[in-house]
N, C-alpha and C positions, 0 to 999 in steps of 0.2 A: 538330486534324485535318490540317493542313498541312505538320507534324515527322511525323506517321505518314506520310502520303503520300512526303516526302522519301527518309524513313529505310527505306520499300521500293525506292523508285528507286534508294537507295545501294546498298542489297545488290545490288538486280537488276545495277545498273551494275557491281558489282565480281564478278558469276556467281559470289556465294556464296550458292548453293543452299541448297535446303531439306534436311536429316537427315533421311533415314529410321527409319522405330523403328528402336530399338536393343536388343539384349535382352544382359543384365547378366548375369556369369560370379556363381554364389555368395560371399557376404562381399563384392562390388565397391560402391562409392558412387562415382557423380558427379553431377554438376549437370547441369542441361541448361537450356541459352538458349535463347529465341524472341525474336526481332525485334519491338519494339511497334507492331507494324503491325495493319492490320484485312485481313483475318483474320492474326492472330499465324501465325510461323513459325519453327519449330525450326532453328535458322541453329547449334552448337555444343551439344558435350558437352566438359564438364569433371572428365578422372577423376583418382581420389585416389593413387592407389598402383596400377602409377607416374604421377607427375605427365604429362597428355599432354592434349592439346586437339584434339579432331575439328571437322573441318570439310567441308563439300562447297564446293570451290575450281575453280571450273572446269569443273564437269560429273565431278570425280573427289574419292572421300573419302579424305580426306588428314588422317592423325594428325602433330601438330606439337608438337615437345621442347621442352621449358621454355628460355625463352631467358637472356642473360646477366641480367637484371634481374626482377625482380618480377612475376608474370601475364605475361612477355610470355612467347610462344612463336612458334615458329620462327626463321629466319634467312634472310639474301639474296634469293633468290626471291621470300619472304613472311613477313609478321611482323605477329602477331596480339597487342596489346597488352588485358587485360582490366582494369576498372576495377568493381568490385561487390560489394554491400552485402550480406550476408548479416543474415539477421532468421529470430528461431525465431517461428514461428507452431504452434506444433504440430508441428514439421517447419522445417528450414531452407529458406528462401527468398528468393531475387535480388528483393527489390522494387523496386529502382531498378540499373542498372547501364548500360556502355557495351563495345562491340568496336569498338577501333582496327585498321582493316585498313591497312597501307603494301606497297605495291610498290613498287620502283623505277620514276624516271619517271613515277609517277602519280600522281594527287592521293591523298592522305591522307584515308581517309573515316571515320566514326563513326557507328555503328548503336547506337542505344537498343537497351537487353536486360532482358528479364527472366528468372526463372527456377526452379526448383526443385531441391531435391537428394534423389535416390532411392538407395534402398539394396536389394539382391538378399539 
C-alpha cells in the first residue's frame, strides 16, 4: 500500500498526467500503461509501427522518438526509459513493468506500470 501511494506521488510530482482514451487508426497496436496506483491510471501508450511512446508531460500530450538505447525514448528535455514484461494471457499483457522518467536537474523517478496491448 505504501509503493502505491509513493508511485502516485511520483507521477503526480513529475506532472505526468493521466492519457486520455485514445482511439486507434485500423491495423494499429499498442500497449497502454497505467500506473499501480489505486485507482490505477493510464500514465503511457506504447505504439508499434512507428515505434513512439505518448505521454501527458506537463499538462501537454507529447509523443516521444525512440531513444539511442533500448525502450528509452526521448531526449534532453526528457527521457522516458521502459522496463516490461510482456505475458500472453489470451492477449499480451505488461504484468509487471516500470517508467524511468529523467529530467535534467531532477531526481530520477520510477513508476510501477502495468498494462495491456490492444489491437484496432
Amino acid at each position: 500500500m505504501i509503493a502505491l501511494a509513493i508511485a502516485a506521488l511520483a507521477a503526480s510530482a513529475l506532472n505526468l498526467g493521466e492519457l486520455p482514451p485514445q482511439k486507434l487508426e485500423p491495423g494499429r497496436c499498442v500497449t497502454f500503461l497505467w500506473a499501480r496506483t489505486s485507482p490505477p491510471r493510464r500514465v503511457a501508450m506504447l505504439s508499434e509501427a512507428p515505434q513512439r511512446l505518448r505521454v501527458v508531460h506537463r499538462g501537454r500530450v507529447v509523443d516521444l522518438s525512440p531513444g539511442a538505447e533500448f525502450m528509452t525514448f526521448g531526449s534532453g528535455e526528457l527521457l522516458i526509459t521502459l522496463t516490461v514484461e510482456l505475458m500472453d494471457r489470451g492477449g499480451a499483457s505488461v504484468a509487471e513493468g516500470a517508467l524511468r522518467l529523467e529530467e535534467p536537474g531532477k531526481d530520477v523517478i520510477v513508476v510501477p506500470v502495468a498494462g495491456l496491448r490492444a489491437c484496432q
